[in-house]
N, C-alpha and C positions, 0 to 999 in steps of 0.2 A: 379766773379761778385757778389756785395752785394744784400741782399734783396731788399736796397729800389732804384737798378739799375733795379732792375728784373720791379720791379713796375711801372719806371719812361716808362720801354719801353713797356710795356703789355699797358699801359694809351696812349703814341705815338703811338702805334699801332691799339688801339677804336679810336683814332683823327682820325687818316689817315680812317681808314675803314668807317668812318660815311662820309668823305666828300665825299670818292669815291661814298656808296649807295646816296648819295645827289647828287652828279652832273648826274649818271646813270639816277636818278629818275628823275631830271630837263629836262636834254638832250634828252633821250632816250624811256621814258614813257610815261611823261606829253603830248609832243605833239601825241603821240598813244594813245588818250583814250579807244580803243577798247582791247587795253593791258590788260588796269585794268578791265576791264568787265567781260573779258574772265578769271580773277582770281576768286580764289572760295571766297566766304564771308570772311573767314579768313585774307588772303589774302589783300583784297579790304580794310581792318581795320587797318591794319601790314603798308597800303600803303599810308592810308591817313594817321594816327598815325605819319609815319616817315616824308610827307611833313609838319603837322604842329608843330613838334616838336624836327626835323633833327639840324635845327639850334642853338637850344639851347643845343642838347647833343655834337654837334662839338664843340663849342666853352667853354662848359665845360671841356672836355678831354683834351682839347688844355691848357687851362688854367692851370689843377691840374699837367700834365704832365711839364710846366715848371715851376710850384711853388716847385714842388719837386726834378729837376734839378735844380732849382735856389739855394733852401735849401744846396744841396750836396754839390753843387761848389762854391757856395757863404760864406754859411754860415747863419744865421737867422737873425744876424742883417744887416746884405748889401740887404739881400732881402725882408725885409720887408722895409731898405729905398729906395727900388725900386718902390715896389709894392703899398704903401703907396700913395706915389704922382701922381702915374700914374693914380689907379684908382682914386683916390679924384678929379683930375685937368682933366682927360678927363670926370668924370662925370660932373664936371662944364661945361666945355664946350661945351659940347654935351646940357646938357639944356639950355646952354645959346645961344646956334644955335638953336635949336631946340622953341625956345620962341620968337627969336629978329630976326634971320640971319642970327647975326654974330660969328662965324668969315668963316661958310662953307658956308649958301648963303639959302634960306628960304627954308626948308624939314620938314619932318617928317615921321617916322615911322610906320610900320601897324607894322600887328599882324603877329606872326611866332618866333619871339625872347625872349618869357618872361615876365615877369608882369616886366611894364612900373613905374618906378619909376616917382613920382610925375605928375602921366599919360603919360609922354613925350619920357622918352628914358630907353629901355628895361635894367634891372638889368646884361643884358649879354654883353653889347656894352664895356663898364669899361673892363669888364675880359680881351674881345679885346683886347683893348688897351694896359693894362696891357702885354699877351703873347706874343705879335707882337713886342711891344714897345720894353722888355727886349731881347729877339732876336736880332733885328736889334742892340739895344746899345751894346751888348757882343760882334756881330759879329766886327760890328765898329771896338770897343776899340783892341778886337787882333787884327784886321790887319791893327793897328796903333802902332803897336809894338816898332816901329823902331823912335816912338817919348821919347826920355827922359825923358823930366819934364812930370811929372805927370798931372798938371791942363794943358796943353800944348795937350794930349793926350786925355787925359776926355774933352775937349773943341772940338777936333777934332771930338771924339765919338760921343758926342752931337749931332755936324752939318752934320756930314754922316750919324748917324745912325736915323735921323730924316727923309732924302733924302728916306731914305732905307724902314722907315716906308710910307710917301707919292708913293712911286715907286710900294709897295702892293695894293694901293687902285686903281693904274688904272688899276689894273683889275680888283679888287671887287668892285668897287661901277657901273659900265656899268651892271655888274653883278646879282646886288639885288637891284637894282635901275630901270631898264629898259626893262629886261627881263617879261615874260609871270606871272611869279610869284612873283612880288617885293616884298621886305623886309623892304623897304624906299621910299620914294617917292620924289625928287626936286617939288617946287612951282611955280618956273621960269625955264625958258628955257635957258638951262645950253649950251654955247659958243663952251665948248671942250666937242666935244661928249656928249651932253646931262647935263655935270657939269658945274658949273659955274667955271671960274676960280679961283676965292677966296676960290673957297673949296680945290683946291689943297695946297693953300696957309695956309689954316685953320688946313690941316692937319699936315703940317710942322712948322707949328708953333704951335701949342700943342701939340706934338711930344716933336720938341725943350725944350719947358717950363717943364714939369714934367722929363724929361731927368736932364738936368741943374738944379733943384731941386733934385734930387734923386743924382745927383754927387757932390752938395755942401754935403749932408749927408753923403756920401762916405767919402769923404775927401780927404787926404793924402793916397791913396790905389794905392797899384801896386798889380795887376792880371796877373799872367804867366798864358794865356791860349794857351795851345796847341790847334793842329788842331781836336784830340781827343777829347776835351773839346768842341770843339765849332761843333762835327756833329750836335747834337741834334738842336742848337739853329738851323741852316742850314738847316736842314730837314725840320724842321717846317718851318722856311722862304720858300724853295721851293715848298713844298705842297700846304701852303695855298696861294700863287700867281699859281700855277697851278690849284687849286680851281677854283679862282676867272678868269682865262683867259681860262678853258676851256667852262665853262659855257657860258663869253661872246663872243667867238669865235663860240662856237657850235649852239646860239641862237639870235644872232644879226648880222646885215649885215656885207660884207666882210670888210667894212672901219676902223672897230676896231681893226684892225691890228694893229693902227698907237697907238693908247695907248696903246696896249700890249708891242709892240716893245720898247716903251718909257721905259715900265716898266720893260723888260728884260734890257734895256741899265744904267737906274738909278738905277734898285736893283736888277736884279738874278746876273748878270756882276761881280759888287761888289762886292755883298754877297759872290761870289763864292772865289774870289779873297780874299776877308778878310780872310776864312776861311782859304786859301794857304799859304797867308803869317803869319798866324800864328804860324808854324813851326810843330814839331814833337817830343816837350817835353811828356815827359809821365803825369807827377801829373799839377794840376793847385792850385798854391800857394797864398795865401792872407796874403801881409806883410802889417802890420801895423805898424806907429812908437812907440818906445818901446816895441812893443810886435812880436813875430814869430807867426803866430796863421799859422796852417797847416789844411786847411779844409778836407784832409782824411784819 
């Protein structure tokens, strides 16, 4: 195992740890206030500290953890035309919701997430975007293996790995939207469970957009990803939809079953299944025309 493997999973593994103390603390604490009373000073500071700033170090670790899986197995230029379009066209959008609407339905953000760019939508929401986004497209593209032409496959990626990205938020947005502690808040009174339905649609469609963006940049690329190659992305796809559905299970009425379930059936199902059929190659290769470049 290289150094910067050792690092990628020590960073997966602050991710994973900070959402567990986050959902403990949401689920298990919050509604016990006599918990934290009974903590000594220290304690009570450690506690508040971590509810208003829990959110900004998960989605940090989450972030750095696949920018430098991305690095590894990509390469610097594939990942930064990933990384490039995602944040830029999800921070569009996200202000351009967050101003107008459209294209998720009238919300906005409280405080918990990080200094608010252009006051509207915090500097962490992008990163989001960004590590969820390149997950679901990796996971997609291998287990679309079995497609040949190239743009054929990366078109496929696109439109599943968008599904895969929207199938995460029905559990996180009941989640930090409607809970005791919100993180965002709807303006209108959202159809499915609390969301409008154009927000599902908003998601998959800027999803889609910086996806399709970042795979004309691509190009002409074939990716042998084994099933090796794509745990990491998997991991983190199932954590953070386990995040977001234990929280809304743990702290909202029994009827949120029915978007969980949605969202086990349009993206863990999947995810998992992507992973499978990607096979059991050892290296993951990046052929370019004219060139063999071997990312390890």
């Amino acid at each position: 195992m290289t150094h910067g493997m050792r690092i990628e999973r020590l960073l997966l593994t602050a991710h994973i740890l900070a959402m567990v103390f986050g959902v403990a603390g949401l689920v298990l604490v919050l509604p016990h206030p006599t918990w934290v009373l009974a903590l000594p000073v220290a304690g009570q500071r450690l506690f508040a500290w971590s509810m208003a700033g829990g959110g900004i170090v998960y989605i940090l670790l989450g972030a750095l953890a696949v920018g430098l899986y991305g690095l590894r197995v990509l390469g610097a230029r594939l990942l930064w035309g990933f990384l490039v379009p995602a944040v830029g066209l999800s921070l569009g959008s996200e202000l351009l919701g967050t101003s107008t609407g459209f294209p998720f339905g009238h919300y906005g953000y409280l405080d918990g997430l990080g200094y608010k760019i252009a006051g509207l939508v915090p500097f962490t929401i992008p990163l989001s975007w960004f590590y969820m986004g390149l997950v679901c497209f990796l996971l997609a593209y291998g287990g679309l293996g079995g497609l040949r032409r190239d743009w054929v496959r990366l078109a496929g990626a696109v439109a599943l790995g968008s599904v895969l990205l929207m199938a995460w938020d029905l559990a996180l947005d009941p989640a930090m939207s409607q809970t005791p502690v919100p993180f965002w808040e709807f303006q209108e009174v959202g159809a499915f469970f609390g969301m409008p339905y154009r927000n599902l649609a908003g998601w998959v469609g800027t999803g889609a957009v910086f996806m399709a963006v970042a795979a004309g940049v691509w190009g002409s690329v074939t990716l042998n990803l084994s099933r090796r190659d794509l745990t990491l992305p998997l991991v983190v796809y199932l954590v953070n939809f386990l995040f977001g559905a234990v929280i809304t299970l743990g702290l909202l009425e029994g009827r949120y079953w029915i978007p969980i379930g949605l969202g086990v059936l349009l993206g863990v199902i999947p995810a998992i299944l992507c992973w499978w059929r990607a096979g059991q190659a050892v290296s993951a290769n990046v052929i370019l025309p004219e060139l063999d470049l071997i990312t390890r």
